[in-house]
DRENLOMI-376083 format. One record per atom (N, C-alpha, C, O): residue number from 0; x, y, z. Coordinates in nm, 3 decimals, decimal comma. Atoms other than C-alpha are relative to their C-alpha. Layout:
{rec NUM; {X; Y; Z}};
...
// end
This chain:
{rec 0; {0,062; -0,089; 0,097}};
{rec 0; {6,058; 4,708; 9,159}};
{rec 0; {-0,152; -0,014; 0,009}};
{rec 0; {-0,192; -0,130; 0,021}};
{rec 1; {0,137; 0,010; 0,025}};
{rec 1; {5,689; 4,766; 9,139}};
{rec 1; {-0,040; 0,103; -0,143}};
{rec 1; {0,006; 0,216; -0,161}};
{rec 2; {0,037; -0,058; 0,082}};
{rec 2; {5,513; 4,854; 8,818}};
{rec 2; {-0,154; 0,048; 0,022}};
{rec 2; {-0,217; 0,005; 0,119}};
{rec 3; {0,142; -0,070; -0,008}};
{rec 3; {5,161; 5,059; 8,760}};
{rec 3; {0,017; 0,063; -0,201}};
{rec 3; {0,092; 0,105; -0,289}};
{rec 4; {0,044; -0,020; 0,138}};
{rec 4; {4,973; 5,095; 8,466}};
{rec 4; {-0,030; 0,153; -0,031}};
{rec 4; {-0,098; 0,224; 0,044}};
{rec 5; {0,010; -0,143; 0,041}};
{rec 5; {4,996; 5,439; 8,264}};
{rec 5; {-0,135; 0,061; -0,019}};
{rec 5; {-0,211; -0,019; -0,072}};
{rec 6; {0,135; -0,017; 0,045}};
{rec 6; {4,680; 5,615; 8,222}};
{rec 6; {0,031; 0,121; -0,123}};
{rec 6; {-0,009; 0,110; -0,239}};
{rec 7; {0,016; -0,144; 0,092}};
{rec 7; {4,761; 5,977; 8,051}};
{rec 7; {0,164; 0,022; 0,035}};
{rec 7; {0,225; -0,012; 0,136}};
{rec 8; {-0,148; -0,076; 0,005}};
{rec 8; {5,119; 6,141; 7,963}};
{rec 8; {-0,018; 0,139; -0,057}};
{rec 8; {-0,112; 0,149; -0,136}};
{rec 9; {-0,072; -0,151; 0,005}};
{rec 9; {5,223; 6,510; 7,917}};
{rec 9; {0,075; 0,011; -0,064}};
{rec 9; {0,118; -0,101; -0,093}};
{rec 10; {-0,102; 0,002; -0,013}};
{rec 10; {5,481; 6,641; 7,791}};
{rec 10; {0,001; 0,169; 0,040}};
{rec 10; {-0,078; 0,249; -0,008}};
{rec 11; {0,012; -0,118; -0,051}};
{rec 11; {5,556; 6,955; 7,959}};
{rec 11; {0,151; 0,082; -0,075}};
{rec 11; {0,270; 0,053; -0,062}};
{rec 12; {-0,124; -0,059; 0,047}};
{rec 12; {5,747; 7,229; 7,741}};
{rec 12; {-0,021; 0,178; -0,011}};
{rec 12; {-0,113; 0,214; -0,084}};
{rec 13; {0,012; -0,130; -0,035}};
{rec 13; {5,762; 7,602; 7,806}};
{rec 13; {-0,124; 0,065; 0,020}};
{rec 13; {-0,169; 0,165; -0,036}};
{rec 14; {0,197; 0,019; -0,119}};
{rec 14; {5,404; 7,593; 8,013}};
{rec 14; {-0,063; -0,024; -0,090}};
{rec 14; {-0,135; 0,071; -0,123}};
{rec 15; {0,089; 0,032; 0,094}};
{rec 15; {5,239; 7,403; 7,736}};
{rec 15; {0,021; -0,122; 0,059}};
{rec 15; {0,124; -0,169; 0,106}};
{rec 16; {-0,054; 0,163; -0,002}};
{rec 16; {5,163; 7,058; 7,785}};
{rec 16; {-0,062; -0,054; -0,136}};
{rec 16; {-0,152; 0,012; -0,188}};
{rec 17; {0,041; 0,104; 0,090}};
{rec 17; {5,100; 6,796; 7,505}};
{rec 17; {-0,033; -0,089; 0,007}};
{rec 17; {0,057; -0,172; 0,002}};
{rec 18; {0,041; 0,104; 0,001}};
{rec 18; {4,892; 6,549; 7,524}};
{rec 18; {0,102; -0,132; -0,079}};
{rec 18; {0,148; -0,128; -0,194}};
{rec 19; {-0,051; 0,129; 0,093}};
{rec 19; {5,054; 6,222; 7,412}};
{rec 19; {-0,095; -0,140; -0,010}};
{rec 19; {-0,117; -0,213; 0,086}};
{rec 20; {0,097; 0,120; -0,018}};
{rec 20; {4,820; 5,945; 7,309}};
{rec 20; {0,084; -0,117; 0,003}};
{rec 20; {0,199; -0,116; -0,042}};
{rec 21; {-0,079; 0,102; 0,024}};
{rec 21; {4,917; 5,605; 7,351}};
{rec 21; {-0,082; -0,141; 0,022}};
{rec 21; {-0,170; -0,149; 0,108}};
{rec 22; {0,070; 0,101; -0,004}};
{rec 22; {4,797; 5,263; 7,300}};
{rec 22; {0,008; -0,060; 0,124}};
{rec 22; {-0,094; -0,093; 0,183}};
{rec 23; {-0,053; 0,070; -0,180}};
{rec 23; {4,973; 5,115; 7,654}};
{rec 23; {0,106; 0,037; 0,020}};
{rec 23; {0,207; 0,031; -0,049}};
{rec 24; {-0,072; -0,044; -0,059}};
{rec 24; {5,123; 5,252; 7,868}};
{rec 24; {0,069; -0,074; 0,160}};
{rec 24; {-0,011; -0,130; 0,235}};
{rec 25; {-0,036; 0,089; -0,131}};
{rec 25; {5,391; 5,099; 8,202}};
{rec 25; {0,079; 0,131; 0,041}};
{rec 25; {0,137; 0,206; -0,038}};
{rec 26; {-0,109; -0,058; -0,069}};
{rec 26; {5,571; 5,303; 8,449}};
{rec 26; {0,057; -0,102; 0,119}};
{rec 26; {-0,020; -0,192; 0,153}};
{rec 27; {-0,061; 0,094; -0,049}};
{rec 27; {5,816; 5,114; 8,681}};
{rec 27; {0,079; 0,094; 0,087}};
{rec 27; {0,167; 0,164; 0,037}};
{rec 28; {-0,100; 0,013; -0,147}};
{rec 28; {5,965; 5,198; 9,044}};
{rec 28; {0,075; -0,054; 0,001}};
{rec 28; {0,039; -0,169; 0,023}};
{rec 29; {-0,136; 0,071; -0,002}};
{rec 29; {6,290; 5,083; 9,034}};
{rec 29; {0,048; -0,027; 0,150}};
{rec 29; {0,119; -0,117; 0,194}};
{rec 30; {-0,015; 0,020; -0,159}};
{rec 30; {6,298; 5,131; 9,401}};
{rec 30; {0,209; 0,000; 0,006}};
{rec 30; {0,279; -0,065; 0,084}};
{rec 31; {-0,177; -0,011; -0,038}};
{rec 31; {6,715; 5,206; 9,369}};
{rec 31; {-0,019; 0,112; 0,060}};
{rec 31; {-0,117; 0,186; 0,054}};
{rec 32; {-0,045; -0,119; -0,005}};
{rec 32; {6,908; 5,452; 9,534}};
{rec 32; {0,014; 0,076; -0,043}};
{rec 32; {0,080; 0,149; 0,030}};
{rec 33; {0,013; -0,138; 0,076}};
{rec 33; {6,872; 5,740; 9,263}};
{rec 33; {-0,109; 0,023; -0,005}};
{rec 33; {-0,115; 0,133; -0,060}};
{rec 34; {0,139; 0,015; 0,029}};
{rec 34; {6,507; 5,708; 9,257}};
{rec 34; {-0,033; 0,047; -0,121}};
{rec 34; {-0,064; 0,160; -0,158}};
{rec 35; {0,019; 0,005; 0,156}};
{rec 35; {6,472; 5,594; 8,896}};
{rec 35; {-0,099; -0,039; -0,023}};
{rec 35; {-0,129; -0,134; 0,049}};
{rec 36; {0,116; 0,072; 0,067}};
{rec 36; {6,181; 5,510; 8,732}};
{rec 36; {-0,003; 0,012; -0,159}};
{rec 36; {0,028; 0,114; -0,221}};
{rec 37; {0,050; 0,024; 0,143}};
{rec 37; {6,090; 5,393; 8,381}};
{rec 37; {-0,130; 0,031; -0,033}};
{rec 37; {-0,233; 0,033; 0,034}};
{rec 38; {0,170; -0,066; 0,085}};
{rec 38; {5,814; 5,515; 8,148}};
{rec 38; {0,021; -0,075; -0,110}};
{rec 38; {0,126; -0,041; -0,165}};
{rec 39; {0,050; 0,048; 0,129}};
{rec 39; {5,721; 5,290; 7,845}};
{rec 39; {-0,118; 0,036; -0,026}};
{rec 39; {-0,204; 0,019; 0,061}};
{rec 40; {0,079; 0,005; 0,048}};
{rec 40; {5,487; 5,383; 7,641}};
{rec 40; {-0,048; -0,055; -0,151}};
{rec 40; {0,052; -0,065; -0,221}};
{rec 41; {-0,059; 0,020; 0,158}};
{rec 41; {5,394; 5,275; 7,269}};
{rec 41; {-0,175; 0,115; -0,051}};
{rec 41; {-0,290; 0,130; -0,008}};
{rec 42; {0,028; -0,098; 0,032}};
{rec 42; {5,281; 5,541; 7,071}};
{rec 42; {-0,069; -0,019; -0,185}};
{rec 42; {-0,058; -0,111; -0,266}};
{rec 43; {0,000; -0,015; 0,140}};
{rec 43; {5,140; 5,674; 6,740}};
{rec 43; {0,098; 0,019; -0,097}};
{rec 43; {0,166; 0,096; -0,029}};
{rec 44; {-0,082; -0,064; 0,071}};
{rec 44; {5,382; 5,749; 6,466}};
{rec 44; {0,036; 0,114; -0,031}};
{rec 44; {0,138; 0,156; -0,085}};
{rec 45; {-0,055; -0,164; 0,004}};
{rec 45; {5,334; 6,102; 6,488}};
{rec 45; {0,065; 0,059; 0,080}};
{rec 45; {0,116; 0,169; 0,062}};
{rec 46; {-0,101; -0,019; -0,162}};
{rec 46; {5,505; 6,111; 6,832}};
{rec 46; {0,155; -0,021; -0,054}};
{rec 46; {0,222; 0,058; 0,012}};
{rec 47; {-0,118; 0,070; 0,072}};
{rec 47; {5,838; 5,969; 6,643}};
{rec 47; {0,087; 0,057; -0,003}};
{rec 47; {0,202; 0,012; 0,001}};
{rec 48; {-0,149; -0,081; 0,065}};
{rec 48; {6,040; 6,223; 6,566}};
{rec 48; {0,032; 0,100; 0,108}};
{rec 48; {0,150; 0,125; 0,130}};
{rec 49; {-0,012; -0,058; -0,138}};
{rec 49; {5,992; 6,440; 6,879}};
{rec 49; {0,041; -0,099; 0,127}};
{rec 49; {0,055; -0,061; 0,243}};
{rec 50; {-0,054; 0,104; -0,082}};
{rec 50; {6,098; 6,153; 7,057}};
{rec 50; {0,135; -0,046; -0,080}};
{rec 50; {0,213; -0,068; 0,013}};
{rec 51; {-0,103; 0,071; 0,028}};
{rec 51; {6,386; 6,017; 6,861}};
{rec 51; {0,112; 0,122; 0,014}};
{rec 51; {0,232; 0,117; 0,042}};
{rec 52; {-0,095; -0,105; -0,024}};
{rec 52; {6,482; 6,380; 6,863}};
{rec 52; {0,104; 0,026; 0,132}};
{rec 52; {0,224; 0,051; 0,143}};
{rec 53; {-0,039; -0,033; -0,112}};
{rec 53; {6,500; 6,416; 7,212}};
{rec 53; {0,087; -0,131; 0,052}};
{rec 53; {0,149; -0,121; 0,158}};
{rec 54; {-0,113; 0,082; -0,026}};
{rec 54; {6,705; 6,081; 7,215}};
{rec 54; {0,145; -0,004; -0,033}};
{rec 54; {0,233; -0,035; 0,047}};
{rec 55; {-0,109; -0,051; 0,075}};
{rec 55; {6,977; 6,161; 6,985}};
{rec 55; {0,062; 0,103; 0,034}};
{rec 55; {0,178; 0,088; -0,003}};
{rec 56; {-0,031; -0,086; -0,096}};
{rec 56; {7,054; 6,470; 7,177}};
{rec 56; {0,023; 0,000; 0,159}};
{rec 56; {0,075; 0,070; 0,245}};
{rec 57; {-0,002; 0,065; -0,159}};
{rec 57; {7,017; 6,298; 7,485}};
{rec 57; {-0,085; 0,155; 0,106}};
{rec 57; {-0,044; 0,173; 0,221}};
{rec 58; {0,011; -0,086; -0,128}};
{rec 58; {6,819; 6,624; 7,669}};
{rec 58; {-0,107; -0,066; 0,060}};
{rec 58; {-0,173; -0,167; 0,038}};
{rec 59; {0,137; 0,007; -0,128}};
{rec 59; {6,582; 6,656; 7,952}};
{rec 59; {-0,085; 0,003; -0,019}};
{rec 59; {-0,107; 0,123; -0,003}};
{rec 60; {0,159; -0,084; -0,019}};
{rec 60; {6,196; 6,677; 7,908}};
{rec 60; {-0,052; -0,059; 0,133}};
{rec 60; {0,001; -0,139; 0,210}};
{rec 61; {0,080; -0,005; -0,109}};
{rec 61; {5,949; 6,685; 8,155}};
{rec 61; {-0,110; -0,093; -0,042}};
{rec 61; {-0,145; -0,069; -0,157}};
{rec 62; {0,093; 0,090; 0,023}};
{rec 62; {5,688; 6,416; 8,139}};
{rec 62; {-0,116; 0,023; 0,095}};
{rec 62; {-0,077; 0,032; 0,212}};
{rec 63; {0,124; -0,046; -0,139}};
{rec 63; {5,341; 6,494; 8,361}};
{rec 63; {-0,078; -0,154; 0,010}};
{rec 63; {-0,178; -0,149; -0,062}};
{rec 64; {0,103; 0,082; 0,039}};
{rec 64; {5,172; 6,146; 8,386}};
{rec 64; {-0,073; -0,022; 0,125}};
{rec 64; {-0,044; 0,014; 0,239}};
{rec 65; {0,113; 0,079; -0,106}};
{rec 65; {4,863; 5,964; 8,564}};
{rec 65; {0,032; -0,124; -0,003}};
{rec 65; {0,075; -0,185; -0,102}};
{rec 66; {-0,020; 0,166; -0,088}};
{rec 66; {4,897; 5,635; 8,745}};
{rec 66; {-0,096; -0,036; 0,023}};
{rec 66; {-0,180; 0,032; 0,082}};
{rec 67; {0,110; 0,114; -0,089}};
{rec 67; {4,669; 5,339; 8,806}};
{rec 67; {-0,141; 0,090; -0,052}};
{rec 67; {-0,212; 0,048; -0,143}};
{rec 68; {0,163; -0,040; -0,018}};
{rec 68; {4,346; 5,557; 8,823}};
{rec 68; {-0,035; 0,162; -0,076}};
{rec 68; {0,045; 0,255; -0,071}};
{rec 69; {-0,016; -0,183; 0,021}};
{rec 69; {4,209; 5,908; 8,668}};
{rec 69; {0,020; 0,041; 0,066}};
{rec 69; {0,134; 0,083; 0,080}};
{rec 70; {0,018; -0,066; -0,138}};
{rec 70; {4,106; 6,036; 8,974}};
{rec 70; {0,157; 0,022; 0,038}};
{rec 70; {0,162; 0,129; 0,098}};
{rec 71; {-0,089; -0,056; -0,072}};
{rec 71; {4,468; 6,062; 9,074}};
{rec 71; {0,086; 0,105; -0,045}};
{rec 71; {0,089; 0,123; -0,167}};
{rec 72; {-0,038; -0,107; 0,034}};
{rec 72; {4,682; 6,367; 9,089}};
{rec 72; {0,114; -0,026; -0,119}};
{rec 72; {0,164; -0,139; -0,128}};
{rec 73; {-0,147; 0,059; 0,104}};
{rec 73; {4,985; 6,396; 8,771}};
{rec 73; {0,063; 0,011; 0,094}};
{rec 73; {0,033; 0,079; 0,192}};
{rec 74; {-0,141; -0,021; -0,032}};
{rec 74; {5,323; 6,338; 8,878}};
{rec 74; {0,093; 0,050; -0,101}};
{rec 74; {0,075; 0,043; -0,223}};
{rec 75; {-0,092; -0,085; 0,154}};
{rec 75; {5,603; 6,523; 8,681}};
{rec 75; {0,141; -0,064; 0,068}};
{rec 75; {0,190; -0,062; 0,181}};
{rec 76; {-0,126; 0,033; -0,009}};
{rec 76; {5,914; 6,354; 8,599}};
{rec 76; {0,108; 0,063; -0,106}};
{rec 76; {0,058; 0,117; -0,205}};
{rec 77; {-0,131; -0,074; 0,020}};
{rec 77; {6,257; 6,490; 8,481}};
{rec 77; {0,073; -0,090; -0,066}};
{rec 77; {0,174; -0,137; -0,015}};
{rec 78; {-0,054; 0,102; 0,025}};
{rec 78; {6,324; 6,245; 8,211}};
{rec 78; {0,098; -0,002; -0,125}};
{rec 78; {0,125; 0,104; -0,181}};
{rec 79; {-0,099; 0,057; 0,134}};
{rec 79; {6,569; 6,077; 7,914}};
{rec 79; {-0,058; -0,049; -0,093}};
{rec 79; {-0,093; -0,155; -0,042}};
{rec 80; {0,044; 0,139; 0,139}};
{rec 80; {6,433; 5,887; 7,589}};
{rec 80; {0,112; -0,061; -0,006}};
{rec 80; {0,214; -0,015; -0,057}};
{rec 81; {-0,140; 0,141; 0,004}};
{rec 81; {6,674; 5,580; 7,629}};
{rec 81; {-0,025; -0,083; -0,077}};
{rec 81; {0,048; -0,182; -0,064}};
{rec 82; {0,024; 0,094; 0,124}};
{rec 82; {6,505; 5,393; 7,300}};
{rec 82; {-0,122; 0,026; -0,030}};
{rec 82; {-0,214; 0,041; 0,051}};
{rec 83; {0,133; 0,009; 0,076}};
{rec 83; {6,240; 5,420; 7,029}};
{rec 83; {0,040; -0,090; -0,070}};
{rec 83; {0,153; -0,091; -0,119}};
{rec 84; {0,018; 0,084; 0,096}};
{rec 84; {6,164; 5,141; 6,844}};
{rec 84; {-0,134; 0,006; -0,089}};
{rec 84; {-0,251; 0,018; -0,055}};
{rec 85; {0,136; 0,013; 0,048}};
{rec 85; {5,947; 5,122; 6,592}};
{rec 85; {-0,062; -0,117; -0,061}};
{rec 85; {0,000; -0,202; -0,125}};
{rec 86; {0,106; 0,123; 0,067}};
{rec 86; {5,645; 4,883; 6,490}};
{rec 86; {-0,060; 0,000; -0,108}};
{rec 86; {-0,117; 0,108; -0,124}};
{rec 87; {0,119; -0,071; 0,118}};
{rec 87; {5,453; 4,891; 6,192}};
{rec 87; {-0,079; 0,106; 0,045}};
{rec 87; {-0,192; 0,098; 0,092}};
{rec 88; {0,090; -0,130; 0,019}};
{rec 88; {5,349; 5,224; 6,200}};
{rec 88; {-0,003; 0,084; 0,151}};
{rec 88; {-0,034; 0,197; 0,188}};
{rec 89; {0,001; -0,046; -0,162}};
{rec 89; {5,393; 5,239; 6,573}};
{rec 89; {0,134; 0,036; 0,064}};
{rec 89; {0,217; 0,031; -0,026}};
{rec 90; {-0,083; 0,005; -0,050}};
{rec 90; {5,669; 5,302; 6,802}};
{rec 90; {0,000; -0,030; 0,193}};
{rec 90; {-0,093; 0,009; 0,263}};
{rec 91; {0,038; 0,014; -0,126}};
{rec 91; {5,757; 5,183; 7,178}};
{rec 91; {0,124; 0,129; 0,031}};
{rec 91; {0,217; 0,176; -0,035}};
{rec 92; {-0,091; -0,125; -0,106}};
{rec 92; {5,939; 5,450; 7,394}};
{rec 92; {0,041; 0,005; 0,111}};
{rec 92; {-0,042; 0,022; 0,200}};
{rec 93; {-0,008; 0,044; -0,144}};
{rec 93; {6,141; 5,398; 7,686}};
{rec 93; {0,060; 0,105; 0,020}};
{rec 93; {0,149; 0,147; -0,055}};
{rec 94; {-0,095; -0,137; -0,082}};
{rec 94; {6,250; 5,706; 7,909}};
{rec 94; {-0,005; -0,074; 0,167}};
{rec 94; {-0,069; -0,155; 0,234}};
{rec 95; {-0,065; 0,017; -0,141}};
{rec 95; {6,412; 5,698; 8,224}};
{rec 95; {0,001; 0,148; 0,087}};
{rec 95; {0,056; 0,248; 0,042}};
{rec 96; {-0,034; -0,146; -0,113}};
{rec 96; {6,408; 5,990; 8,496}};
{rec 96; {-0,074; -0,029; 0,127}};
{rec 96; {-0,116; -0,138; 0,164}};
{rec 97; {0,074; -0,009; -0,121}};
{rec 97; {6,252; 6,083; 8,803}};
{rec 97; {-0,062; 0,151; 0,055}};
{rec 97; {-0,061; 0,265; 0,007}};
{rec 98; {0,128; -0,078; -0,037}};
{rec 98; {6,008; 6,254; 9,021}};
{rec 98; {0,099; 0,151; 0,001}};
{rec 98; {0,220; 0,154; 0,027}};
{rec 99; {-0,055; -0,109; 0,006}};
{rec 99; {6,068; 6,644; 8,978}};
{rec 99; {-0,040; 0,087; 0,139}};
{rec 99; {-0,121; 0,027; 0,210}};
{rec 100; {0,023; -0,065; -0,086}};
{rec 100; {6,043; 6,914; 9,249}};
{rec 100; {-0,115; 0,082; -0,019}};
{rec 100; {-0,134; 0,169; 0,066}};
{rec 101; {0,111; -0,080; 0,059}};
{rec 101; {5,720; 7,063; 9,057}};
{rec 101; {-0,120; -0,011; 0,085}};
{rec 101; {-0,181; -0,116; 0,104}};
{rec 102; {0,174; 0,046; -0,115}};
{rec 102; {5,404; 7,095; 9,297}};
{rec 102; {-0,067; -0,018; -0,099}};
{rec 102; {-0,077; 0,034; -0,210}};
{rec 103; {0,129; 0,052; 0,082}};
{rec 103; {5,157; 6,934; 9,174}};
{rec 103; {-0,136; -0,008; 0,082}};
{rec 103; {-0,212; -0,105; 0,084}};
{rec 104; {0,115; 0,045; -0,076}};
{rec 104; {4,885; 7,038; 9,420}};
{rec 104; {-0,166; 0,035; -0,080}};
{rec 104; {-0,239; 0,132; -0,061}};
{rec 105; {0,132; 0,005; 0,106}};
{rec 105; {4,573; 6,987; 9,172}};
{rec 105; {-0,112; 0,099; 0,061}};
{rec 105; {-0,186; 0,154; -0,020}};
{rec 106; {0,138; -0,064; -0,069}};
{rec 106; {4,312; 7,166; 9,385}};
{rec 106; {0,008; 0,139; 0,002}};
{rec 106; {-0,080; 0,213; -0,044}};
{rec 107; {-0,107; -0,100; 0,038}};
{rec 107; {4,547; 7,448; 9,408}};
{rec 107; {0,003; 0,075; -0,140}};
{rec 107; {-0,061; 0,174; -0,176}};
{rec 108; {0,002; 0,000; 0,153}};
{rec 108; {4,639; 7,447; 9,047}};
{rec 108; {-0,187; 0,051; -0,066}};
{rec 108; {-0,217; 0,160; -0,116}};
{rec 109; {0,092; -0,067; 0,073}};
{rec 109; {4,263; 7,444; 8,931}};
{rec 109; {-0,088; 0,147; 0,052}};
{rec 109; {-0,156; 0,229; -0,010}};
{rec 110; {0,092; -0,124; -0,045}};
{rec 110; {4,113; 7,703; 9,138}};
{rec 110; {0,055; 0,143; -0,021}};
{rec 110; {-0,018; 0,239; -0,048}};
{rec 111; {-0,116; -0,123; 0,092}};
{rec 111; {4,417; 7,977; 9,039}};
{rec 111; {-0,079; -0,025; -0,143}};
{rec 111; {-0,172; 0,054; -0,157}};
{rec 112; {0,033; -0,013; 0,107}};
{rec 112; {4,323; 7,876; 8,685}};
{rec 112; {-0,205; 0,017; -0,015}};
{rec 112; {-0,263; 0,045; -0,119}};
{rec 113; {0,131; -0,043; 0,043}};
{rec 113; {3,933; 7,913; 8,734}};
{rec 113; {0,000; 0,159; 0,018}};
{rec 113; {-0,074; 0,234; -0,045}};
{rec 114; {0,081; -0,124; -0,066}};
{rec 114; {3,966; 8,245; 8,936}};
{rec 114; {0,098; 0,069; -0,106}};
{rec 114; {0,076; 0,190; -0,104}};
{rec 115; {-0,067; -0,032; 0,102}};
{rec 115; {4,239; 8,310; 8,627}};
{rec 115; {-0,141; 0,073; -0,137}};
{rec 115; {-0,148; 0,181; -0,197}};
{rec 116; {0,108; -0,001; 0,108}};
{rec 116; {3,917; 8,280; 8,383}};
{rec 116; {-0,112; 0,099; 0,047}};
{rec 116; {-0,211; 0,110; -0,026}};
{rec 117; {0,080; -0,110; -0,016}};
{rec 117; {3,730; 8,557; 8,555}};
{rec 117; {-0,123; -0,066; 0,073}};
{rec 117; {-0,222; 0,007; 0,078}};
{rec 118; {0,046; -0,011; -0,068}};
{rec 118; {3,550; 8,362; 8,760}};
{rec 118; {-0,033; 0,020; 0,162}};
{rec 118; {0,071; 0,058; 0,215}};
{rec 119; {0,051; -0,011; -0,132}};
{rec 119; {3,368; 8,382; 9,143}};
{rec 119; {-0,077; -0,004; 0,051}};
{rec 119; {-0,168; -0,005; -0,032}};
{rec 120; {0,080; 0,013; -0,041}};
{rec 120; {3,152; 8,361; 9,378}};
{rec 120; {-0,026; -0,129; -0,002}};
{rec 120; {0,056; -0,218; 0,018}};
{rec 121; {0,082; 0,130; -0,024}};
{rec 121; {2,865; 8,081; 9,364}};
{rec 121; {0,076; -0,060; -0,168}};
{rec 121; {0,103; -0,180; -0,179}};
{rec 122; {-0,025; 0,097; 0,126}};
{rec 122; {2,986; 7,994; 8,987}};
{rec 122; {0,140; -0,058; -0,005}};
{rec 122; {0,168; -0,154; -0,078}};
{rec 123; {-0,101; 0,024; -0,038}};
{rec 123; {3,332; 7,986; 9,117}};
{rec 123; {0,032; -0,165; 0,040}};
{rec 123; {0,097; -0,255; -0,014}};
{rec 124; {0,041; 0,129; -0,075}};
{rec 124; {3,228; 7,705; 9,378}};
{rec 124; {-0,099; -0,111; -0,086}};
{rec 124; {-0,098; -0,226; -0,041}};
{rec 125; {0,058; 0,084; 0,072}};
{rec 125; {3,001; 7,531; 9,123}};
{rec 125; {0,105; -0,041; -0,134}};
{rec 125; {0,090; -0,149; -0,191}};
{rec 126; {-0,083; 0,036; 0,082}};
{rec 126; {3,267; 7,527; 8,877}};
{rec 126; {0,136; -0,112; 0,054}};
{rec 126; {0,154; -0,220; -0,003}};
{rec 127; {-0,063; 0,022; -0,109}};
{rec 127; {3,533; 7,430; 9,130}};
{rec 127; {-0,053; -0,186; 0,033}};
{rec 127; {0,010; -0,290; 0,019}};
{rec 128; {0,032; 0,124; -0,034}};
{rec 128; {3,325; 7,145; 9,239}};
{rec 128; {-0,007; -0,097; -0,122}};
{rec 128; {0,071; -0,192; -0,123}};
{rec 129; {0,038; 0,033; 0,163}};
{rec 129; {3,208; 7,030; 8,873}};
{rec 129; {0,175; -0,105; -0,014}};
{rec 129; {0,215; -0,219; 0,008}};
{rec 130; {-0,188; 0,031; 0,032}};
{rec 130; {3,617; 7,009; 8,785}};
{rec 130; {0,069; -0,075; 0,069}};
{rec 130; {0,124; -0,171; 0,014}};
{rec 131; {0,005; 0,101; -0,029}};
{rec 131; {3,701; 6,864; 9,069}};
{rec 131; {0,050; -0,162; 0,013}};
{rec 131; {0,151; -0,224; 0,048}};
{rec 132; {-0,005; 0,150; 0,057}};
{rec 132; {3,591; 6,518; 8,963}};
{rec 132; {-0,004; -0,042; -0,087}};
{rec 132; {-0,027; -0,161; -0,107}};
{rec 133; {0,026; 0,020; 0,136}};
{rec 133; {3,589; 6,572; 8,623}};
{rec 133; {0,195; -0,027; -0,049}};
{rec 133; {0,251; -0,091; -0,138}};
{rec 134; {-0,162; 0,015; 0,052}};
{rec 134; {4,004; 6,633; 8,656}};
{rec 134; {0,031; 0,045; -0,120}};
{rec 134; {0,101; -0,039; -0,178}};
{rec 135; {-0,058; -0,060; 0,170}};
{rec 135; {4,069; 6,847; 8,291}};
{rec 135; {0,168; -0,008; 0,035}};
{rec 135; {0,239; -0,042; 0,129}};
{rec 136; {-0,155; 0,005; 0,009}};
{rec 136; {4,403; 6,876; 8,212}};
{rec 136; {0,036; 0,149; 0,034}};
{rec 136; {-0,053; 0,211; -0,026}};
{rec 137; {0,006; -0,108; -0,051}};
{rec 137; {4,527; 7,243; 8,370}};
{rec 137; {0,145; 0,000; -0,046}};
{rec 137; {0,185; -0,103; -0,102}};
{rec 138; {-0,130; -0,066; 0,065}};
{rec 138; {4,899; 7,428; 8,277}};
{rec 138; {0,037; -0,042; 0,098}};
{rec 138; {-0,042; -0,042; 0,192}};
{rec 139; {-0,060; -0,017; -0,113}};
{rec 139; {5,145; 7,343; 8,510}};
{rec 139; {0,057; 0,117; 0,095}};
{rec 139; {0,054; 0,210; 0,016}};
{rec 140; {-0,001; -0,123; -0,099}};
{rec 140; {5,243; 7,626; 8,803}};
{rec 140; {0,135; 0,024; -0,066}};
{rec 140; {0,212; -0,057; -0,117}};
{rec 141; {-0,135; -0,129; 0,046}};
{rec 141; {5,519; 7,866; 8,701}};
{rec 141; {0,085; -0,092; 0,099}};
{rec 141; {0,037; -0,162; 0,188}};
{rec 142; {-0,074; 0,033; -0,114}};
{rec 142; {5,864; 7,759; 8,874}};
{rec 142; {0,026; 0,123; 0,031}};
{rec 142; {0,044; 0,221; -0,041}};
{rec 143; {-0,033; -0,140; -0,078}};
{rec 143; {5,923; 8,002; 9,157}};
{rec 143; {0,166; -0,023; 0,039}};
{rec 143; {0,228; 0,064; 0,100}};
// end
């Protein structure tokens, strides 16, 4: 198994994403044959009920997170809530799933959504560059 520290989570739900804040965050390579990975995170209390929801029902969401570093691209996983616990005031959150078939080619992604916003040209490429390395958070791509 190898673990990596969470930086930013998603939650991806009918092309909206949601930020989820969280005090600390772990994701975990399980390195099995289903290619499972774990997501802990521990959370605010306002996260609570959209999470316990989606446990008690047992469905699918989509999770978008960053690994190790900003700079790197999201990955989107296809996951379970398999336990909330809660802390004073807090809760930890463990989901289980794995990597989804969603491109995630960031460079891609933002330059559709700049030339989306009406721009081009030189402000195109100055915007473009700007973003970049700045990494905003962008909609995920339609599934085709």
């Amino acid at each position: 198994m190898k673990s990596f520290r969470l930086i930013s989570m998603q939650i991806a739900d009918k092309e909206q994403l949601t930020d989820i804040e969280f005090t600390e965050g772990l994701i975990i390579n399980k390195e099995d044959d289903s290619g499972t990975w774990l997501i802990e995170v521990f959370v605010e209390e306002k996260y609570v009920k959209y999470f316990e929801e989606a446990c008690s029902d047992q469905s699918d969401i989509i999770v978008q997170v960053v690994i190790t570093k900003k700079e790197n691209d999201p990955a989107a996983f296809k996951s379970k809530v398999c336990s909330v616990s809660r802390v004073n005031g807090y809760a930890s959150i463990l989901l289980m799933g794995n990597l989804t078939k969603i491109q995630n080619d960031y460079p891609a992604m933002l330059l559709e959504h700049l030339i989306d916003q009406g721009l081009s040209g030189d402000a195109l490429l100055s915007e473009f560059r700007r973003k970049i390395i700045a990494r905003p958070r962008i909609l995920l791509p339609k599934k085709v």
